[in-house]
C-alpha positions in Angstrom: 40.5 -2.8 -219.5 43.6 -2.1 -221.5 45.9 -3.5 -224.1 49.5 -3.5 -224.1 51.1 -2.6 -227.6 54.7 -4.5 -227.9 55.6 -2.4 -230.6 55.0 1.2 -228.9 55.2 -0.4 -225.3 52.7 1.6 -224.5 48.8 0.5 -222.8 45.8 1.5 -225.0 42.4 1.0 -224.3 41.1 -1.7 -226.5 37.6 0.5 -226.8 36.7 4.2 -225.4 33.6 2.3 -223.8 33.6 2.2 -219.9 32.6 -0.5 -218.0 33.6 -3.6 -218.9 33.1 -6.9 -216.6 35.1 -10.4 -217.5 37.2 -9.7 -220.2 38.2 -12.8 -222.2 40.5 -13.5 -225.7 38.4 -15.1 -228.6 40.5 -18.5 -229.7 42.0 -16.5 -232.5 43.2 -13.7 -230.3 41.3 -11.1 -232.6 38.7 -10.5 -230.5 38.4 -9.5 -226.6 35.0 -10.4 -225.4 33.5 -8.6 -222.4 30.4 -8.1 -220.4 28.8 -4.3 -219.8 28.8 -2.9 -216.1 24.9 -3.0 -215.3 23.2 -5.6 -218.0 23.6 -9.2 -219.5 24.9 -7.6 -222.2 27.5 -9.3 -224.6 29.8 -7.5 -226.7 33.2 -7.8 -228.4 35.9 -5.4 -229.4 38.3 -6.0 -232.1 42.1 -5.8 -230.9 43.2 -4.3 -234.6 41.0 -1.4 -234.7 38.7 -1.0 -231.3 35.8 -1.7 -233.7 32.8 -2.7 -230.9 30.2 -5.8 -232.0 26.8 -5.4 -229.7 25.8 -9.6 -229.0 23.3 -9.5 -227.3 22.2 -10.4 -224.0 23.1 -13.7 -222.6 20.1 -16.2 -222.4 19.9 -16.6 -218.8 18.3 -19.7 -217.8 15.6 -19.7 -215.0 16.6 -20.0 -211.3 20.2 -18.2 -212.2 20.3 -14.1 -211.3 23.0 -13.8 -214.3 25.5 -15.7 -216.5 28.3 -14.1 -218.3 30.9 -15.3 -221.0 34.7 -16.9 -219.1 35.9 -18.0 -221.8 36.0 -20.9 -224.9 36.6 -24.4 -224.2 38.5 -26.5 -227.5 36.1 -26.9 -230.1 34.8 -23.1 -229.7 32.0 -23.2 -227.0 31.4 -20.2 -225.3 31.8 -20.8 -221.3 29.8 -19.6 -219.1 29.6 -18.8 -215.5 25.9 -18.4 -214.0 24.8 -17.0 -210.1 22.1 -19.9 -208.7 19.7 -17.0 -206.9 18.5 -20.5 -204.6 21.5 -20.6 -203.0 21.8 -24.2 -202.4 25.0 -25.6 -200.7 26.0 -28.4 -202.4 29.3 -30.9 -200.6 31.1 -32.5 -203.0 33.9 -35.2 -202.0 36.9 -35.8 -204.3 39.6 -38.7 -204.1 42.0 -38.8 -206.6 42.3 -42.1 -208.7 45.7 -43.5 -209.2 
């Protein structure tokens, strides 16, 4: 993961950590959120000064292997993308109302 800086043009990392997984803005862009390689860990650099913020692990709820953070939806939730481990297929059918 790296930034670019428009005033130097030049990439930085955002943090000297390795092993970042789904990198994602905060709604302020202050923030870029990111899960570590190996664990449900969830942890946030700051953009200014690379300053790292330790969240936690992501509550996984049972019958999903993992979850970790996409995004935030309007209002400030967190979204979340969870694995199903009971790999049911599901069919869904969609026709568009006009």
């Amino acid at each position: 993961m790296s930034l670019f800086d428009t005033v130097t043009s030049k990439w930085r990392p955002p943090t000297l950590r390795q092993g970042t997984n789904y990198p994602f803005w905060s709604p302020d862009g202050a923030w870029v959120y990111f899960t570590n390689v190996g664990d449900s860990g969830l942890s946030r650099v700051r953009v200014s000064d690379g300053r790292v913020e330790e969240l936690g692990a992501i509550p996984v709820t049972p019958g999903y292997d993992e979850c970790s953070g996409r995004g935030f939806v309007p209002g400030g939730t967190m979204l979340l993308k969870c694995d199903d481990s009971r790999k049911d297929i599901f069919a869904l059918d969609y026709e568009e109302q006009k």
